[in-house]
C-alpha positions, 0 to 999 in steps of 0.5 A: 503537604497532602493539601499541596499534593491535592491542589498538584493533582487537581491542576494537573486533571484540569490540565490534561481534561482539554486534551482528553476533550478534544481527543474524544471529539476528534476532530474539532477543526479542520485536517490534511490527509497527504496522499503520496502520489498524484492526482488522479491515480488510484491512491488519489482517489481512494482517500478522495473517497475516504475523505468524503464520508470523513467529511460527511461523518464529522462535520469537518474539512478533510484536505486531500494533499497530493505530493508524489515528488520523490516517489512518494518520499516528500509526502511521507516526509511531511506527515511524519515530521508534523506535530502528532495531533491528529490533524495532519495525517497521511498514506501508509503505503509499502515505504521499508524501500526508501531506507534500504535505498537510502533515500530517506530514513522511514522505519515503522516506528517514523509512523503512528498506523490508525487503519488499513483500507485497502489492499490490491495484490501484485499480479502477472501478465503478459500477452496474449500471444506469448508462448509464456503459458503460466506462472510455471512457465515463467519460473521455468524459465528464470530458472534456466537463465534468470536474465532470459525475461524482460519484467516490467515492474509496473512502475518504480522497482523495489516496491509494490508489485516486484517484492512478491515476485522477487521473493517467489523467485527466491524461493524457487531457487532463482538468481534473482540478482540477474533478473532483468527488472525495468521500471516504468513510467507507471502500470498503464506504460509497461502494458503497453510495452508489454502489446507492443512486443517491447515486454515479456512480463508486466507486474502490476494489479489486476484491474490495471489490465482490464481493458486490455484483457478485455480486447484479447491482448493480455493474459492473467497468469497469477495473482499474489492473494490468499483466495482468487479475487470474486472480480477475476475467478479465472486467475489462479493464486500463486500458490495454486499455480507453482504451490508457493504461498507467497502474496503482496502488493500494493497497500494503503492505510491511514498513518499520523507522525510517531507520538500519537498518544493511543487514545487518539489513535482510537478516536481516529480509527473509530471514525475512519472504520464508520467511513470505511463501512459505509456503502458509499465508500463500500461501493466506491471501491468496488466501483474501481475494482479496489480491494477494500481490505480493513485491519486496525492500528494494531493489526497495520503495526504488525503487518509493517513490521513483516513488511520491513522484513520481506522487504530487506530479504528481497533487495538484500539480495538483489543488491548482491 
């Protein structure tokens, strides 16, 4: 009976050796990393860039994927649905929408997080001839009639750069359900409403603006960060300007499919965090003035889940 028990024990080792093997020496053939949006925006080219040192660094292909069909659904769907073997990894991005929206079933647990890489919080803008002054101004004024402004979103709605707003909103006492959001074919569009007189209020990163703000045709009122930005030391935080501590944006990490066993999600984190800290990834980023922002699997895990919560507080309330 022992003599079995023995041989059961030792089959079994031999059997799970392989897997710690090659969990250990991630990666050992090629991977798809599914970038969920198109190519040439700013998703696209932070883990084009990531890619290259994961590339440099392991001695294997990484295949950037750019599906943006679906705002961002079809790519999100394909990685989670892939086997969790850590060759068919993807963009973590603000994804607690799409549920709340019905348009696709994605909770934290459809996800597997290994790394955050970048952050670049919401920010807003409007023109430089507006009578709009501050931040203060704007809540001012969505306080005496919440449909009074027309506000980009600076793309899709119920995502990255309207939630901070709309939740600072909801702490100000705005009827938020009355707010006259208008989505956009993207950042670069809604400014351009926004100079041309079309627009009250863009939503959007700072960098998207920075040409414009350059020509005298945007004012930056206030950025949804903890701390004001080296790149922009002008622009207050929100909390500096109206005294409520409220941040996002948008936000990219590297997830795989639920199920990752967490010892490989170890071994990936490992390889992403020597990516991420090398210079030319360091100053790739600040090149773009992308906010490379770095928290590990555990730390990603729990800002998904606070995520998920402002989320369903935001667009419980604007589906009123």
């Amino acid at each position: 009976m022992k003599f079995k028990s023995a041989v059961a024990g030792l089959l079994m080792s031999l059997a799970m050796s392989p897997m710690v093997a090659a969990e250990d020496s991630w990666p050992t053939q090629p991977v798809k990393m599914v970038v969920i949006a198109g190519a040439g925006g700013g998703s696209d080219y932070v883990f084009r860039l990531l890619s290259r040192e994961l590339e440099q660094n392991t001695g294997q292909p990484f295949s950037v994927i750019n599906q943006a069909q679906g705002g961002g659904v079809v790519g999100m769907t394909t990685y989670t649905q892939a086997a969790p073997d850590g060759y068919t990894l993807g963009q973590m991005s603000p994804f607690a929408q799409y549920r709340l929206l019905d348009q696709a079933d994605f909770t934290s647990d459809s996800f597997s997080p290994i790394a955050l890489v970048n952050m670049d919080p919401a920010a807003v803008h409007v023109a430089a001839d507006s009578d709009l002054h501050s931040l203060q101004d704007i809540v001012d004024r969505l306080k005496a009639d919440p449909a009074s402004l027309t506000i980009s979103c600076g793309g899709t709605c119920n995502a990255s750069w309207d939630i901070p707003f709309v939740s600072l909103m909801l702490d100000e006492g705005v009827d938020v359900a009355a707010l006259n959001l208008i989505p956009a074919k993207g950042s670069a569009a809604g400014l351009q409403e926004l100079i041309s007189g079309g627009m009250d209020v863009v939503l959007s990163s700072l960098p998207e603006t920075d040409s414009l703000r350059e020509a005298g045709l945007v004012k930056n009122l206030a950025v949804f960060a903890d701390e004001r930005l080296k790149r922009y030391p002008d622009v207050p935080t929100v909390e500096e300007a109206v005294g409520q501590d409220v941040t996002g944006g948008t936000w990219r990490g590297v997830a795989g499919p639920a199920g990752m066993s967490p010892e490989l999600v170890k071994a990936i984190q490992a390889q992403v965090k020597k990516a991420f800290d090398s210079e030319a990834f360091q100053q790739g980023m600040a090149d773009r003035g992308f906010g490379a922002v770095w928290m590990n699997a555990r730390e990603l895990g729990d800002f998904m889940a606070e995520h998920e919560a402002q989320t369903q507080r935001v667009l419980g309330e604007l589906r009123q």
